[in-house]
Phi, psi and omega in degrees: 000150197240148171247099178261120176271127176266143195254135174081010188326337195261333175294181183292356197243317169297333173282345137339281158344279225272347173309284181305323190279303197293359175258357168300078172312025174238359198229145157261105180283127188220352167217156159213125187247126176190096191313337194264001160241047201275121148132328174286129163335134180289317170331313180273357177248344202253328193088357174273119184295101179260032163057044196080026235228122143259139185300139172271161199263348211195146207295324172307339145327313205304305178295342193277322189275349183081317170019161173214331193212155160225168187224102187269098178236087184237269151217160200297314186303317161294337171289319178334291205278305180290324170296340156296300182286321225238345150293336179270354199245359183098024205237116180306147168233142185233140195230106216244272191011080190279172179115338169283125189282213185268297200302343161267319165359275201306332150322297223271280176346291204296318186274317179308328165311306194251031178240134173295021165254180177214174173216130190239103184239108165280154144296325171234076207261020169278126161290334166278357178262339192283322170310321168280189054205301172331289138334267210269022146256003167275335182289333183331286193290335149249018178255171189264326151177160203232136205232127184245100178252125172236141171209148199222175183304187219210038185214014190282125181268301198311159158229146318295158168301171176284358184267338177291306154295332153258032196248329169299298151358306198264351159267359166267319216292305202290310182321293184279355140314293160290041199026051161279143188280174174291175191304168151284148208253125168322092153270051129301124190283312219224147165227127156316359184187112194300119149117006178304343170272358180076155170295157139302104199262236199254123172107002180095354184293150176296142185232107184233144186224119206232104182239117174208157187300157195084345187252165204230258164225117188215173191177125172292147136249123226214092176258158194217124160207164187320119142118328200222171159231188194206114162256124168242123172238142185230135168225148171249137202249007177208131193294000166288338162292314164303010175297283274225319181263344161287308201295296174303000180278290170293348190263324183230030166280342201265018107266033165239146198249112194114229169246121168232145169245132187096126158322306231299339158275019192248316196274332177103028178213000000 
């Protein structure tokens, strides 16, 4: 049985987390760490019988319970500062935390590299979304262009998501593999309202980002060619979709060696 500690236990994805590890007959929910519920029963925060299991103030938790794995679903600055300690201290991470740029990337490869721990860090951990992601990089190499709108709850800090961007990557990645030209370049002259056209993501793609109550998490891929369009849209309507692709996250980092970003070797593709 793997011994799991959750980093951020008290947020909405963590409680969620330790919910989805304590029904697993194969996972030990063995730590939950979250300074600002530090002290509170895990029952009263999760609804999970945690055999006595009090939330914890600090990361440092993880080694006192033994962990074999954490689970970060936190903010980018704090996942950082854990991913760090757990490369150092020997504790597989498995990571939801979008918000991190390439220059920690590249960080986060190098320790995970000389560290005998590993990491598997998504954007996403829904399987229908690494599936539209899928998707619409086989659509890449024949449409004329494309526009990415994700909108999410409204308690989201990042702008654009970590799904937007990278669904944007891996469609410049798929194009130009397939010696395909680059996007057609935005002939807008004017914008009557500044940003009215979205950021810019890799290759020049519209990036649009939409946050209001009620929504959870979601996101267009939007092609465009002469006479037609091609919409792949993924929406999640409960943070329990993302279970199923945390679990297999967890069940299979401590073979994978290093840093892998993203299901998608995980999923066989």
């Amino acid at each position: 049985m793997t011994r799991v500690g959750v980093l951020g236990a008290g947020g909405r994805m963590g409680r969620e987390v330790c919910r989805a590890i304590a029904a697993d007959p194969e996972l030990e929910l063995v730590a939950a760490v979250d300074p600002a519920l530090a002290g509170i029963d895990l029952r009263q925060v999760t609804g999970v019988d945690g055999a006595g299991l009090q939330v914890a103030s600090d990361v440092e938790d993880l080694e006192r319970s033994g962990a074999q794995v954490a689970v970060d679903f936190t903010v980018a600055e704090a996942a950082l500062q854990h991913m760090r300690w757990c490369a150092a201290h020997g504790v597989h991470a498995v990571v939801g935390t979008t918000g991190i740029g390439a220059q920690e990337h590249k960080e986060l490869e190098a320790l995970f590299e000389s560290s005998k721990a590993n990491c598997v860090m998504a954007a996403n951990f829904a399987v229908g979304a690494v599936l539209m992601m899928r998707f619409a990089e086989l659509a890449a190499p024949f449409m004329d262009g494309v526009e990415i709108i994700e909108l999410h709850h409204d308690g989201k800090l990042d702008a654009p998501s970590g799904t937007a961007l990278s669904t944007a990557d891996r469609l410049g990645r798929a194009r130009r593999a397939a010696g395909g030209d680059g996007w057609p370049a935005d002939r807008t002259a004017s914008e009557g309202v500044e940003g009215a056209r979205g950021g810019e993501g890799d290759g020049g793609i519209r990036i649009h980002s939409v946050r209001l109550p009620g929504l959870v998490a979601h996101q267009e891929v939007l092609f465009g060619a002469v006479g037609q369009s091609l919409l792949i849209r993924h929406d999640a309507y409960d943070r329990t979709s993302f279970m199923p692709g945390m679990i297999l996250a967890v069940k299979a980092v401590s073979a994978r060696r290093g840093l892998t970003v993203g299901l998608d070797t995980l999923l066989g593709f």
